[in-house]
MARVEX-47266 format. One line per 4 residues: number of its first residue (from 0); for each residue x, y, z of C-alpha. Coordinates in Angstrom, 1 decimal. Layout:
N
NUM) X,Y,Z  ...
END
This chain:
401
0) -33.3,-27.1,-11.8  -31.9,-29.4,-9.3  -30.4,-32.9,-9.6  -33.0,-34.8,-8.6
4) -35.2,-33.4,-11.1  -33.0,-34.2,-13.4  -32.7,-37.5,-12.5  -36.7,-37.6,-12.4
8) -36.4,-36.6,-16.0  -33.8,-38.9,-17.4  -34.7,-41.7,-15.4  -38.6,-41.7,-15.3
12) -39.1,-43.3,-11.9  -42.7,-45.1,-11.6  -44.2,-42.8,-9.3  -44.1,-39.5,-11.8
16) -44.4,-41.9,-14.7  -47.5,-42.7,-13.4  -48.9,-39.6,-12.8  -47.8,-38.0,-16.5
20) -49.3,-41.2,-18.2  -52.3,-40.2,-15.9  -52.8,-37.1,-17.2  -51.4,-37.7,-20.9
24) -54.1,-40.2,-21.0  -56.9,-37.1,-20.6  -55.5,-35.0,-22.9  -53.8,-35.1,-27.2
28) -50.2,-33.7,-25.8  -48.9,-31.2,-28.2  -45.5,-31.3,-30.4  -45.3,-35.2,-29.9
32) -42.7,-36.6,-32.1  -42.8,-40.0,-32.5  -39.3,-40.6,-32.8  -38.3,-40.0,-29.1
36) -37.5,-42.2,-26.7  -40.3,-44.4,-25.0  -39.8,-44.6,-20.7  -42.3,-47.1,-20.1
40) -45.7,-48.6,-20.8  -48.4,-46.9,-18.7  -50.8,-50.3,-18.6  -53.5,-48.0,-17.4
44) -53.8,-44.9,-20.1  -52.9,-48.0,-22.9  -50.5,-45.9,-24.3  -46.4,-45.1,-24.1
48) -45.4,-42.0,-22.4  -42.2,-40.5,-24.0  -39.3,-38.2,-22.3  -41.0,-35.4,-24.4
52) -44.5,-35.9,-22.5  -42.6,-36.3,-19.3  -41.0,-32.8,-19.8  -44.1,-31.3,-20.3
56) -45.7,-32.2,-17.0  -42.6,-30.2,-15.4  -43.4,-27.0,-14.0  -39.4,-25.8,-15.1
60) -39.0,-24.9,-18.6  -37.3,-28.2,-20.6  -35.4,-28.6,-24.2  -34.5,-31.5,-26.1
64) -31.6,-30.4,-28.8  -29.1,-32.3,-30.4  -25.5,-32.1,-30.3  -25.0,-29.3,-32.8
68) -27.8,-27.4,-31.0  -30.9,-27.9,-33.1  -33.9,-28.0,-30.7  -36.3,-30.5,-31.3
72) -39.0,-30.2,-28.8  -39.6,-27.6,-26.0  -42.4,-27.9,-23.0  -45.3,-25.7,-22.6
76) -43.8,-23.9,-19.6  -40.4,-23.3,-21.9  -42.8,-21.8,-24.5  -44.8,-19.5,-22.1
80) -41.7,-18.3,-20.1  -39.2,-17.7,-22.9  -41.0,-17.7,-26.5  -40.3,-16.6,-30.2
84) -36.6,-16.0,-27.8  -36.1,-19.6,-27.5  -34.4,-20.0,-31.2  -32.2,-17.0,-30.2
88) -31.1,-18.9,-26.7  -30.3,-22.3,-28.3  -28.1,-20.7,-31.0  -25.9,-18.5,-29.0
92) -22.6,-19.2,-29.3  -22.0,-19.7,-25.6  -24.7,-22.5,-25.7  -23.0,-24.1,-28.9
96) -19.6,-24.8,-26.4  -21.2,-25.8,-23.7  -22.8,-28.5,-25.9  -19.8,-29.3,-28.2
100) -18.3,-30.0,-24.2  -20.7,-32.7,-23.4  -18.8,-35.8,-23.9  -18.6,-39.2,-22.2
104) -16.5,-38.1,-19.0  -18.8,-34.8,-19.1  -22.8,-35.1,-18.7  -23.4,-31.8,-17.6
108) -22.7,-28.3,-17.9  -23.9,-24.8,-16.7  -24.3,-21.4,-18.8  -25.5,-18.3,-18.5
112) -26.7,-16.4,-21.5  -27.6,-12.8,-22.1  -29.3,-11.6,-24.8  -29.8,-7.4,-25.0
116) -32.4,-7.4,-27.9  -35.1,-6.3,-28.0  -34.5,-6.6,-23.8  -32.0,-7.8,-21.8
120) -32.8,-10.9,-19.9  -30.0,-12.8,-18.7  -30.8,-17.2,-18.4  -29.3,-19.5,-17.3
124) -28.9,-23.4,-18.8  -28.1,-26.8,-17.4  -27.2,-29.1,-20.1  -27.6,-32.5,-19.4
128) -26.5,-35.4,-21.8  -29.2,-37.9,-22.0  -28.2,-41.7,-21.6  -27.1,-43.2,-24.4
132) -30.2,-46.3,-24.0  -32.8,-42.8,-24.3  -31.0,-41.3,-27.0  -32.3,-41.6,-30.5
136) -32.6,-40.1,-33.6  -30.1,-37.2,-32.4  -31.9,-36.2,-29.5  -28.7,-36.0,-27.1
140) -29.2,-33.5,-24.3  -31.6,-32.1,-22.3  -31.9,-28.4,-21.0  -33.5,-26.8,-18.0
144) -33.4,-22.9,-18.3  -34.3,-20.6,-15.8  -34.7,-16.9,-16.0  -32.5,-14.7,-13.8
148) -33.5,-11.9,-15.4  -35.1,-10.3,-12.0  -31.9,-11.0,-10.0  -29.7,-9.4,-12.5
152) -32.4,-6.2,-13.0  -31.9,-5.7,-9.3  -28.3,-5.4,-8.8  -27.8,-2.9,-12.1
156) -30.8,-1.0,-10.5  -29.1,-1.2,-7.0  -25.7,0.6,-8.6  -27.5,2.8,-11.0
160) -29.8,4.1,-8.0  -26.9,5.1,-5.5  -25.0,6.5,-8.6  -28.3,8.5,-9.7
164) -29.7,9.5,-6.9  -26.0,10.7,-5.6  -25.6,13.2,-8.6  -29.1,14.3,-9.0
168) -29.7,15.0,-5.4  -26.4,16.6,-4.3  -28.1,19.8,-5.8  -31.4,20.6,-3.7
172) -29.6,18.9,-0.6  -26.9,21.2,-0.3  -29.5,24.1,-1.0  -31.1,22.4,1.8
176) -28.0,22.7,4.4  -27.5,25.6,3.4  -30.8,27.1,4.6  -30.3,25.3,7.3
180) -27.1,26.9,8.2  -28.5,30.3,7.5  -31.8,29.9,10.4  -29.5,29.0,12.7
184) -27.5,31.8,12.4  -27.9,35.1,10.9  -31.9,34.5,10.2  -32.1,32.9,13.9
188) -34.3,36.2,15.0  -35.7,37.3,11.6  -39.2,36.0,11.1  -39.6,37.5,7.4
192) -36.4,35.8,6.3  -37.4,32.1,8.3  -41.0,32.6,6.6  -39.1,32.7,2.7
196) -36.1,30.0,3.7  -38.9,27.5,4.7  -41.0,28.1,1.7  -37.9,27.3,-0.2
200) -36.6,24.3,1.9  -40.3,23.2,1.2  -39.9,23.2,-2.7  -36.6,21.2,-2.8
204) -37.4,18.7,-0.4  -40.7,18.3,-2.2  -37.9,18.3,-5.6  -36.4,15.5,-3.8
208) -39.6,13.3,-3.3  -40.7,13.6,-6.4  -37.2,12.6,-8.1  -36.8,9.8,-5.7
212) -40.5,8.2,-6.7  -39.3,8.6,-10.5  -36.3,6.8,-9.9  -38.4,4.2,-8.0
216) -40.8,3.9,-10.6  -38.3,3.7,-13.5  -36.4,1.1,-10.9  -39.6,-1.1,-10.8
220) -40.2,-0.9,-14.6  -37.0,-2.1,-15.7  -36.9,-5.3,-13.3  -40.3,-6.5,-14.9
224) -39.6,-5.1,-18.1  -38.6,-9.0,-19.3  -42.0,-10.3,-17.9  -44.3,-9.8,-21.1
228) -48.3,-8.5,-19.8  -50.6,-11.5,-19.7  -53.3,-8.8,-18.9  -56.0,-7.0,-20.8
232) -56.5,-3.3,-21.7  -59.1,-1.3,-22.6  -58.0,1.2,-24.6  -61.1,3.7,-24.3
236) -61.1,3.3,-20.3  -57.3,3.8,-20.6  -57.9,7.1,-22.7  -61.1,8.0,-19.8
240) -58.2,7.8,-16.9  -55.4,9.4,-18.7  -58.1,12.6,-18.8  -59.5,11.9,-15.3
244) -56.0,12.4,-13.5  -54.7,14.8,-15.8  -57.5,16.7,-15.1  -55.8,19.0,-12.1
248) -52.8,19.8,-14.4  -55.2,21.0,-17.1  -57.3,23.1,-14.9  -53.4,24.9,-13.7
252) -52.6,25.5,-16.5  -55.6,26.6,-18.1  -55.6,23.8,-20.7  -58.4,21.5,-21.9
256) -57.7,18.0,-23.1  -58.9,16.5,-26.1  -59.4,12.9,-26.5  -60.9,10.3,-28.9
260) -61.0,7.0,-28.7  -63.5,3.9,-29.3  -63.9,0.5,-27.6  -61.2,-2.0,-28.0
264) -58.7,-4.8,-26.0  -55.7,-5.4,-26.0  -53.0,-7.1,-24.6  -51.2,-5.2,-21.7
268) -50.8,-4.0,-18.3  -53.6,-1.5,-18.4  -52.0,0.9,-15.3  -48.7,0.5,-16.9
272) -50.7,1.9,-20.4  -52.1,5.1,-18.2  -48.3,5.3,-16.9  -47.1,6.3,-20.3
276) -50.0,8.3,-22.0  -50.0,9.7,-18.6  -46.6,11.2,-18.8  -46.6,12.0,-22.6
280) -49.8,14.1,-21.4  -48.0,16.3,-18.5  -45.1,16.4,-20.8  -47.2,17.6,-23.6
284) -49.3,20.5,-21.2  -45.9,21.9,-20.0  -44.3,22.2,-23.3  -47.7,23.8,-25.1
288) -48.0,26.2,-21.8  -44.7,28.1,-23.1  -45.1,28.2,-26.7  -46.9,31.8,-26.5
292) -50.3,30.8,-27.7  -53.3,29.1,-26.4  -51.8,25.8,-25.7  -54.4,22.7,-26.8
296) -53.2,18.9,-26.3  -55.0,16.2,-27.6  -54.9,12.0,-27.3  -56.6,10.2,-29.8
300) -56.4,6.3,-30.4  -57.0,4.5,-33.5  -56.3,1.2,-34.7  -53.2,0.0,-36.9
304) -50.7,-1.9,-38.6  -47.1,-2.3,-38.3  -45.0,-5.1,-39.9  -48.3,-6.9,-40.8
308) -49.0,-7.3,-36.8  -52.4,-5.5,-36.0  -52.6,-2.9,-33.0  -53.8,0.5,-31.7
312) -52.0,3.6,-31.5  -52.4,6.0,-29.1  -50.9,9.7,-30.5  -50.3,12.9,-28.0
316) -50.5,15.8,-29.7  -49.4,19.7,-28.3  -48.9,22.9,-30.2  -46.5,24.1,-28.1
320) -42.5,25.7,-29.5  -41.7,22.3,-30.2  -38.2,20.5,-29.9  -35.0,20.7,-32.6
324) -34.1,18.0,-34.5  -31.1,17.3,-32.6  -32.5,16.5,-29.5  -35.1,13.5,-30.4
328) -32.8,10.7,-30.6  -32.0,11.4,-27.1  -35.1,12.1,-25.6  -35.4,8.6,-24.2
332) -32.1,8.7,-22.1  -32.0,9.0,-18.2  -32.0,12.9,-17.2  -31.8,14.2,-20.9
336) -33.3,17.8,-20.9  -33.5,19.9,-23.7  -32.2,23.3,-23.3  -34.2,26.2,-25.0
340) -33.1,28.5,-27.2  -32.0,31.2,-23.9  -29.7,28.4,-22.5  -32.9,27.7,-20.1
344) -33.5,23.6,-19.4  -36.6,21.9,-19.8  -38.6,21.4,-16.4  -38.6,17.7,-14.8
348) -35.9,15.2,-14.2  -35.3,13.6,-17.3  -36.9,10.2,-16.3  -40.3,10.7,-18.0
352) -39.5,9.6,-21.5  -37.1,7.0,-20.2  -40.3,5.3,-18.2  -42.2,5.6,-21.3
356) -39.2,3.9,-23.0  -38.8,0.5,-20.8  -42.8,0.4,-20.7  -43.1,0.1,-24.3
360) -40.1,-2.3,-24.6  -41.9,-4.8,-22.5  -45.2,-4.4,-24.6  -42.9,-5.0,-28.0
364) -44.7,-2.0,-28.5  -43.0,1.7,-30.8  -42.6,4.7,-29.9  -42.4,7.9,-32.1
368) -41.8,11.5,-31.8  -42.0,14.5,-34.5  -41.5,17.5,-34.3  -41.1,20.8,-35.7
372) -40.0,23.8,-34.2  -42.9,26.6,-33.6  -45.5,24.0,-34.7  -45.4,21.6,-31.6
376) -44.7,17.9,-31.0  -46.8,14.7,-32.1  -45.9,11.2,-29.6  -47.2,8.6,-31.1
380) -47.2,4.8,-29.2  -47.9,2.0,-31.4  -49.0,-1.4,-29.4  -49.6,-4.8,-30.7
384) -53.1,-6.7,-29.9  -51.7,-9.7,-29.3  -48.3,-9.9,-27.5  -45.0,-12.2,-29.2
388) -45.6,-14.5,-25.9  -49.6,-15.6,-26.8  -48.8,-16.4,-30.4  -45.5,-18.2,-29.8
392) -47.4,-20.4,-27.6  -50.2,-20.8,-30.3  -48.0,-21.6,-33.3  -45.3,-23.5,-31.4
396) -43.9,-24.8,-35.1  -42.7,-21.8,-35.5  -39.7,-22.6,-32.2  -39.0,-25.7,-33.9
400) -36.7,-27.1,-36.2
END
């Protein structure tokens, strides 16, 4: 929020007066509290227009809070950006000082905030004391936040890529010089042997393509993962293309998929939905291909309840060796493979699971795995109908003091 925003706020000049009494005259405002400060008299609309209605014909996301950090009105775009998270950002410690700072010398102040749960976002406040002619009944300061969320996703991903991509490449690269090293020389004038390396220099660059587009996707994932779907899902058309494009897979590995599921919407990002049932799915046909019997998977969907908030989940079923107890808690982590019981790792990178993770993070949505060795492995992803975002917005009493 810049200064002369600010300044458009605080001081209500007559030209965006006008226009917010304009449109506050065509419409009941929400969370008006009558105790506010009035700007002026909009003659036209034959009614007062208060700070509080001025802030919510901004297109930045505006608080009101008093001294000791009690917030006492936030704007609709504050509500749709930040929701139920606004109570958390408004008590945070950092916030209280830069508030207790605000003095008569001092109108304004800057502070970043990061909260980790149950993401991380990282935003940024400007803390403006109100003039003391505006200020009543404890209303003191006004507060623009901003999300920098994005821009602080994309440098950890920037470091975490280089430091990734450095370890888990340096293995199919040096196989790759290697081979490399090997036609040139002795196998310069050997066809047989030239035929076998490039089969083999084949499989690890194809290795490093598919790692790289993990890490890309897992990259992408966790710099929206803040951003809560405004989308819609349909969980049986979700189930149909989890089926259609494992369909290949299935037909390699001899495997046919079972799935149920009946007609129902939900809130989401439907391709990011068929991301994670998706890779449960391949996960699942690998695994149940090496148990030693004839491997079924299934995904079924059904709707239910978790903490009194309704949903559907979605549960991945195989009957292959399954996994030990041990490993579960880390079976979300970056490149965390379980080892077998002959010392022999588990195929893929690692970055499945951890995919699966951040998508259900941003859908405030649970994930659980059972297991049992020799009896297989049951994923199950619960997701709410309705995200935190939509009924923040609808019960806005709930963000206030």
């Amino acid at each position: 929020m810049t200064e002369a925003g600010l300044a458009l706020c605080l001081l209500g000049v007559s030209c965006l007066s006008g226009v917010a009494g304009w449109i506050a005259g065509g419409r009941r405002l929400p969370r008006r509290a009558p105790f506010l400060p009035v700007l002026r008299r909009d003659d036209a609309a034959g009614r007062e227009v208060g700070l509080e209605e001025m802030l919510d014909f901004l297109p930045d996301c505006g608080l009101l809070l008093t001294r000791n950090g009690s917030l006492r009105f936030a704007n609709t775009e504050a509500l749709a950006v930040f929701g139920d998270a606004l109570g958390t950002i408004v008590r945070h410690p950092e916030v209280f000082s830069a508030l207790q700072s605000l003095n008569g010398e001092i109108v304004l102040a800057t502070v970043d905030v990061i909260l980790d749960v149950p993401v991380r976002r990282v935003v940024r406040l400007v803390l403006r004391l109100v003039p003391e002619k505006l200020s009543q009944a404890g209303v003191s300061v006004l507060a623009i936040l901003s999300d920098r969320s994005e821009q602080d996703a994309v440098e950890r991903v920037r470091a975490d890529f280089v430091a990734y991509a450095s370890h888990e490449l340096r293995t199919p690269l040096a196989a790759l010089i290697g081979f490399i090293e090997t036609l040139r020389g002795p196998a310069a004038d050997d066809p047989a042997a030239q035929k076998q390396f490039l089969e083999i220099m084949a499989a690890q660059a194809g290795r490093m393509q598919r790692l790289i587009e993990q890490l890309l996707t897992l990259s992408r994932v966790e710099m929206t993962e803040h951003r809560k779907p405004r989308g819609e899902v349909d969980a049986a058309r979700a189930v149909a293309r989890v089926r259609d494009e494992s369909a290949p897979l299935c037909s390699v590995r001899g495997i046919v998929l079972e799935t149920a599921a009946e007609p129902l919407t939900f809130q989401g990002d439907e391709d990011q939905v068929v991301q994670v049932l998706l890779n449960l799915v391949e996960n699942a046909i690998k695994y149940a291909s090496t148990g030693g019997r004839v491997p079924v998977v299934s995904l079924t969907m059904a709707e239910s309840e978790v903490g009194g908030k309704e949903g559907v989940s979605f549960t991945v079923a195989d009957n292959g060796p399954g996994i030990e107890a041990r490993h579960l808690p880390r079976l979300t982590e970056r490149f965390y493979r379980v080892e077998g019981g002959r010392g022999e790792t588990a195929p893929g990178y690692g970055l499945g699971l951890a995919i699966v993770r951040h998508i259900i993070d941003r859908h405030d949505g649970r994930l659980s795995i059972e297991s049992e060795v020799g009896r297989g492995t049951y994923c199950t992803v619960w997701l709410p109908v309705r995200g935190e975002r939509r009924q923040a917005r609808e019960r806005p009493s709930l963000l206030l003091e």
